[in-house]
C-alpha positions as CSV (number, residue, x, y, z in Angstrom):
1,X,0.0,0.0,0.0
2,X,2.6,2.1,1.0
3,X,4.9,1.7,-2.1
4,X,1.9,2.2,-4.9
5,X,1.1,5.7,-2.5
6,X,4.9,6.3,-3.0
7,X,4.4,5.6,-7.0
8,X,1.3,7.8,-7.4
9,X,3.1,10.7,-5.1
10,X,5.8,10.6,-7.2
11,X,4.0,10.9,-10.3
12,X,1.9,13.7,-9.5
13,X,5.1,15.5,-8.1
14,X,6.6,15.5,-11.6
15,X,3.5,16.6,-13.4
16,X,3.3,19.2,-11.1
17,X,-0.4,18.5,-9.6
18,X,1.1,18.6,-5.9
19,X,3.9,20.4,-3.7
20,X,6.7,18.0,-2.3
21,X,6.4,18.5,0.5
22,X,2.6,17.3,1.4
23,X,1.9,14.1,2.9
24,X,-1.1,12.4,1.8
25,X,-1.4,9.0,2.9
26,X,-2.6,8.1,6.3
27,X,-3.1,4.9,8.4
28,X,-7.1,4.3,7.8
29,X,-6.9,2.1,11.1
30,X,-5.1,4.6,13.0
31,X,-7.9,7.7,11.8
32,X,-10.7,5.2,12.7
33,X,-8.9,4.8,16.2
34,X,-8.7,8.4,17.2
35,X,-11.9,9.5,15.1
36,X,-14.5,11.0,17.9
37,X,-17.5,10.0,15.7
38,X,-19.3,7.0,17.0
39,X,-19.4,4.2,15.2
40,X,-22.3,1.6,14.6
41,X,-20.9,-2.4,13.2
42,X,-23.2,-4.7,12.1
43,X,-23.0,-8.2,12.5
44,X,-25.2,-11.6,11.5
45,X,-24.1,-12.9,14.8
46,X,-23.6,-11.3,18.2
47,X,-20.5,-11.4,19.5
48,X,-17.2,-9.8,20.4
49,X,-15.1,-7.6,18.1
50,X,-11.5,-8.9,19.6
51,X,-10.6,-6.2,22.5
52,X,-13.1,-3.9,21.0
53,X,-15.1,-2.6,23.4
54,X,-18.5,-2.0,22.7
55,X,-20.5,1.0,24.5
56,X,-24.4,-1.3,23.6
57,X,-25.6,-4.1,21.5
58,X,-28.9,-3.9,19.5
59,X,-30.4,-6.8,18.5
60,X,-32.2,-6.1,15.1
61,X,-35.1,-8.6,14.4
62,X,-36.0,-8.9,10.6
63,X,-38.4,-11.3,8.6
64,X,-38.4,-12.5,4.8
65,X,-41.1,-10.8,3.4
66,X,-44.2,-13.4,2.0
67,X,-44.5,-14.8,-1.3
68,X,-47.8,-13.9,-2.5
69,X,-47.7,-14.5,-6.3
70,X,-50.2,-12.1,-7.2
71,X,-52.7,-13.8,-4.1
72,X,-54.2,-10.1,-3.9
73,X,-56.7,-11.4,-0.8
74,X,-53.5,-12.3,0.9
75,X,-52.0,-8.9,0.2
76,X,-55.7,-7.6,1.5
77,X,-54.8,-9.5,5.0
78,X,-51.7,-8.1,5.6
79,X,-52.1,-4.7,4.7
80,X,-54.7,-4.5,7.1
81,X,-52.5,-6.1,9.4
82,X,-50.3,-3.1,8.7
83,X,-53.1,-0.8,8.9
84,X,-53.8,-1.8,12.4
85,X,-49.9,-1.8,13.6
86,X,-49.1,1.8,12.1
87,X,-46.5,0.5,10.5
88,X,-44.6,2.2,6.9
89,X,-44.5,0.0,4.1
90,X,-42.8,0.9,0.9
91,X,-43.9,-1.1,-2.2
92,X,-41.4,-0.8,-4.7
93,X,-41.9,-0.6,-8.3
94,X,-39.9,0.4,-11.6
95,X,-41.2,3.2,-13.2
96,X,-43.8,5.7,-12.3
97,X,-45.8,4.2,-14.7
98,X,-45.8,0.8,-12.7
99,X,-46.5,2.7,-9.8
100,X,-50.3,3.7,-11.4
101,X,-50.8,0.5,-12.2
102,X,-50.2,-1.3,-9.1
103,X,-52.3,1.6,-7.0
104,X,-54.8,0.7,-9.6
105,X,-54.7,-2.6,-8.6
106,X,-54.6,-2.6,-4.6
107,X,-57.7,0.0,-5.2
108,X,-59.7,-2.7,-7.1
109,X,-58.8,-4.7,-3.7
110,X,-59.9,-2.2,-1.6
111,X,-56.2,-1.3,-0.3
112,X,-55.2,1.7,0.9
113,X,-51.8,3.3,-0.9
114,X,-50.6,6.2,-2.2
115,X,-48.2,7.4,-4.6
116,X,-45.3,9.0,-2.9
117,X,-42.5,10.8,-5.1
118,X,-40.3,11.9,-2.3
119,X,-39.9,11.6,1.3
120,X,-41.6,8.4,3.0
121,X,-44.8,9.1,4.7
122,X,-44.7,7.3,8.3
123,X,-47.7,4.8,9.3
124,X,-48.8,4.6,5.5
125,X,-48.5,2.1,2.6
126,X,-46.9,3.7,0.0
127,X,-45.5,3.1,-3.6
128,X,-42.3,4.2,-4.8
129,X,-39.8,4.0,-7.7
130,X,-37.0,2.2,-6.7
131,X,-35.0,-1.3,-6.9
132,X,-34.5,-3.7,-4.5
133,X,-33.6,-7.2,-4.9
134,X,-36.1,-8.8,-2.0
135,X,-38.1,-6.9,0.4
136,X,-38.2,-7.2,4.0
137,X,-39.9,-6.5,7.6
138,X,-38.6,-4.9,10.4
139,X,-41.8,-6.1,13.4
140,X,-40.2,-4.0,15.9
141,X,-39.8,-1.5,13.9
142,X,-43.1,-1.4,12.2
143,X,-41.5,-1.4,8.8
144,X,-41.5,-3.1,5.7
145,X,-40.2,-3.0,2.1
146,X,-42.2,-5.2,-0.7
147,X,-41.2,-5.3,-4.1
148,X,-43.0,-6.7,-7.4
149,X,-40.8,-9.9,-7.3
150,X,-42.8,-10.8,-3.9
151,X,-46.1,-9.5,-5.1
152,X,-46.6,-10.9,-8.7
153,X,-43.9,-13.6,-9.2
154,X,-45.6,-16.6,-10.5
155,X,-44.3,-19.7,-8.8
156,X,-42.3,-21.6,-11.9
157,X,-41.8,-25.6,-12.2
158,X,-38.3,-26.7,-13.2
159,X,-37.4,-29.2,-15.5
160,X,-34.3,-30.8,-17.4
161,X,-34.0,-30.4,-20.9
162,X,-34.4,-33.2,-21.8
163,X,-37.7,-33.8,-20.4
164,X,-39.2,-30.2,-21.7
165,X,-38.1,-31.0,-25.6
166,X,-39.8,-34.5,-25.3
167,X,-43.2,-32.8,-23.7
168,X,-42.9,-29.9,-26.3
169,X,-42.3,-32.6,-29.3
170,X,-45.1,-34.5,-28.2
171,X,-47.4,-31.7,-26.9
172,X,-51.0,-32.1,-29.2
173,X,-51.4,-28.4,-31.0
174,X,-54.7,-29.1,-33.0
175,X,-57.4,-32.0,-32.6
176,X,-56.8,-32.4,-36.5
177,X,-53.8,-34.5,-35.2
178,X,-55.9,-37.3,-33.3
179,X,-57.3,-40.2,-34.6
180,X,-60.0,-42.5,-32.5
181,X,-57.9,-44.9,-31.1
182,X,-55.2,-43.0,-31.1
183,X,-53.2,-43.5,-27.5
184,X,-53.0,-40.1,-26.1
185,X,-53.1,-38.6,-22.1
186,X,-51.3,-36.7,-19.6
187,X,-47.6,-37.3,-18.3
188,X,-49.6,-39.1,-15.3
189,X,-51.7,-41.5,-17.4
190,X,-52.4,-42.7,-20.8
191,X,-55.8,-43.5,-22.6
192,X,-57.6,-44.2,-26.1
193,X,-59.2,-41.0,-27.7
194,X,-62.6,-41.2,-28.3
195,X,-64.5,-38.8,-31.3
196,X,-67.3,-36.8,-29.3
197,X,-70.9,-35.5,-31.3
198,X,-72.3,-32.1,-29.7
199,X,-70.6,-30.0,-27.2
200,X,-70.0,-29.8,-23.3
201,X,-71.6,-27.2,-20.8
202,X,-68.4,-26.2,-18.5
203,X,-70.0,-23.2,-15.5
204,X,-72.4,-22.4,-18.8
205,X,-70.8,-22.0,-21.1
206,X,-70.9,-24.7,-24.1
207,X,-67.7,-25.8,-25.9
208,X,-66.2,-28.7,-28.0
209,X,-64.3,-31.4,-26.2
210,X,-62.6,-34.6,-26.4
211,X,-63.3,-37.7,-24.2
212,X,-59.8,-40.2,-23.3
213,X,-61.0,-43.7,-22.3
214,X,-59.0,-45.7,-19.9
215,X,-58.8,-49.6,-19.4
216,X,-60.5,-49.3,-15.8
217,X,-63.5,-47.6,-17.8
218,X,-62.4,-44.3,-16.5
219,X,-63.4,-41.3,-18.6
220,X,-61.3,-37.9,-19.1
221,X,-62.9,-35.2,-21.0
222,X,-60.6,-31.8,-22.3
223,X,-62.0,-28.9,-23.7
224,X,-60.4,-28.4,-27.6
225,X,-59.3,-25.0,-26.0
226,X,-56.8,-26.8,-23.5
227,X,-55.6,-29.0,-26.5
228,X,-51.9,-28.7,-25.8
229,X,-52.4,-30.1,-21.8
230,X,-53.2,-34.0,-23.9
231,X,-49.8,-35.4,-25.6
232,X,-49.4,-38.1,-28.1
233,X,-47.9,-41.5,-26.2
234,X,-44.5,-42.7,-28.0
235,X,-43.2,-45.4,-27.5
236,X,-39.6,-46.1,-27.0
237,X,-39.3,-49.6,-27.9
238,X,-42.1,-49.2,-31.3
239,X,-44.3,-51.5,-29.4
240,X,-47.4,-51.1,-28.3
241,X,-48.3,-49.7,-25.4
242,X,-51.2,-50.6,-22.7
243,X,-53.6,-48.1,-21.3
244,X,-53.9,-47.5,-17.8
C-alpha cells in the first residue's frame, strides 16, 4: 500500500499536480482509532469484536417478506395487518408508470396506498420507484419493504432439458392430429381417444371437447381449447403400449 502511495506521489510531483512537501497518505486504522465519531458495526451474529469494546448491543429482528404471487386477498390480509400496527411499508416498483398500475390494482382490492415521489410518509402504505432485490420486515420497527418480485412472481416448475423437448415434441397443437384410437393422455396416465358428437356445458358456457377412455372404464374429457395439456404417447421400444 505504501509503495503504490509512494508511485502515485511521485507521479503527480513530476506533473506538477502537488507540492513536495505534502503528505497524503494516512493509516485508515489509526484515523478510525482516534476519530471522535461514534461508530455503529453490524454483524449476523452477536459477538465480540477482539478487544473492542463496545459501548451497547442492539439486536435487530428482521423477517423475509411473504411470497404472495399475485394472491391479492393475501396482500388484503396483511395490509390491514399493517393498517392496524401503524406500520410504513414501501412497495417498490420500476417506473412511475408501474407505480399507477399497481395503486390501480390494490384499489380494485380495496387497499389503501398512495403514490409517494419523495420523502416516505410514516404509518402509510406507499408506492415508490425504486430497486430492490427482495423486500423485507422490520416487526419491531413497524417497517416493511415489498417489491413486485414478492407480489406478482408466479411460482415456476423446473425441469431438465431433456424432459421439456420430449413434452414440447409430443405436446397435441390441434385436434386435427388425433385419430379414435389414437393412445394419447397426460404425463400421469395414458388412454384411447374417443370422437365426441355435440358440445359440453363447463360453468355455462358450451364448448367442444374430447373424451380419453381408460382400461378401468375411467373417462377424461378436455375442452379443444386446452388441447396442448393432452400429448401423443411414443413409445420407445415401437411397441405397443397398454392403457392404464
Amino acid at each position: 500500500m505504501e509503495e503504490e502511495a509512494g508511485y502515485w506521489k511521485t507521479h503527480h510531483i513530476e506533473t506538477g499536480a502537488i507540492a513536495s512537501g505534502l503528505s497524503l497518505v494516512q493509516d485508515g486504522r489509526k484515523v478510525l482509532k482516534e476519530s471522535p465519531l461514534k461508530r455503529t458495526y453490524l454483524a449476523i451474529f452477536q459477538k465480540g469484536l477482539g478487544r473492542l469494546a463496545l459501548d451497547a448491543i442492539h439486536p435487530i429482528t428482521t423477517r423475509t417478506m411473504t411470497q404472495f404471487f399475485s394472491q391479492m386477498p393475501m396482500v388484503k390480509v396483511e395490509a390491514d395487518r399493517w393498517k392496524k400496527q401503524g406500520a410504513t411499508v414501501i412497495v417498490l416498483v420500476d417506473d412511475a408508470k408501474r407505480a399507477q398500475k399497481v395503486e390501480q390494482t390494490f384499489a380494485d382490492f380495496d387497499i389503501q396506498s398512495v403514490i409517494s415521489n419523495e420523502a416516505v410518509l410514516e404509518g402509510q402504505l406507499q408506492i415508490m420507484v425504486g430497486k430492490m432485490h427482495n423486500g423485507f420486515e422490520l416487526p419491531e420497527d413497524k417497517f416493511a419493504i415489498l417489491t413486485e418480485r414478492e407480489l406478482f412472481n408466479k411460482l415456476t416448475k423446473t425441469c431438465t432439458a431433456k424432459s421439456k423437448k420430449s413434452r414440447t415434441r409430443n405436446a397435441l397443437k390441434s385436434y386435427t392430429e388425433l385419430a379414435v384410437g389414437r393412445l394419447c393422455g397426460s404425463r400421469e396416465s395414458r388412454g384411447r381417444c374417443v370422437p365426441r358428437d355435440g358440445d359440453a356445458r363447463n360453468c355455462g358456457i358450451h364448448q367442444d371437447y374430447m373424451s380419453i377412455h381408460y382400461q378401468d372404464g375411467g373417462n377424461l374429457f378436455v375442452p379443444v381449447s386446452q388441447i396442448k395439456l393432452v400429448q401423443k404417447y411414443v413409445s420407445s421400444d415401437a411397441k405397443s403400449s397398454k392403457t392404464q
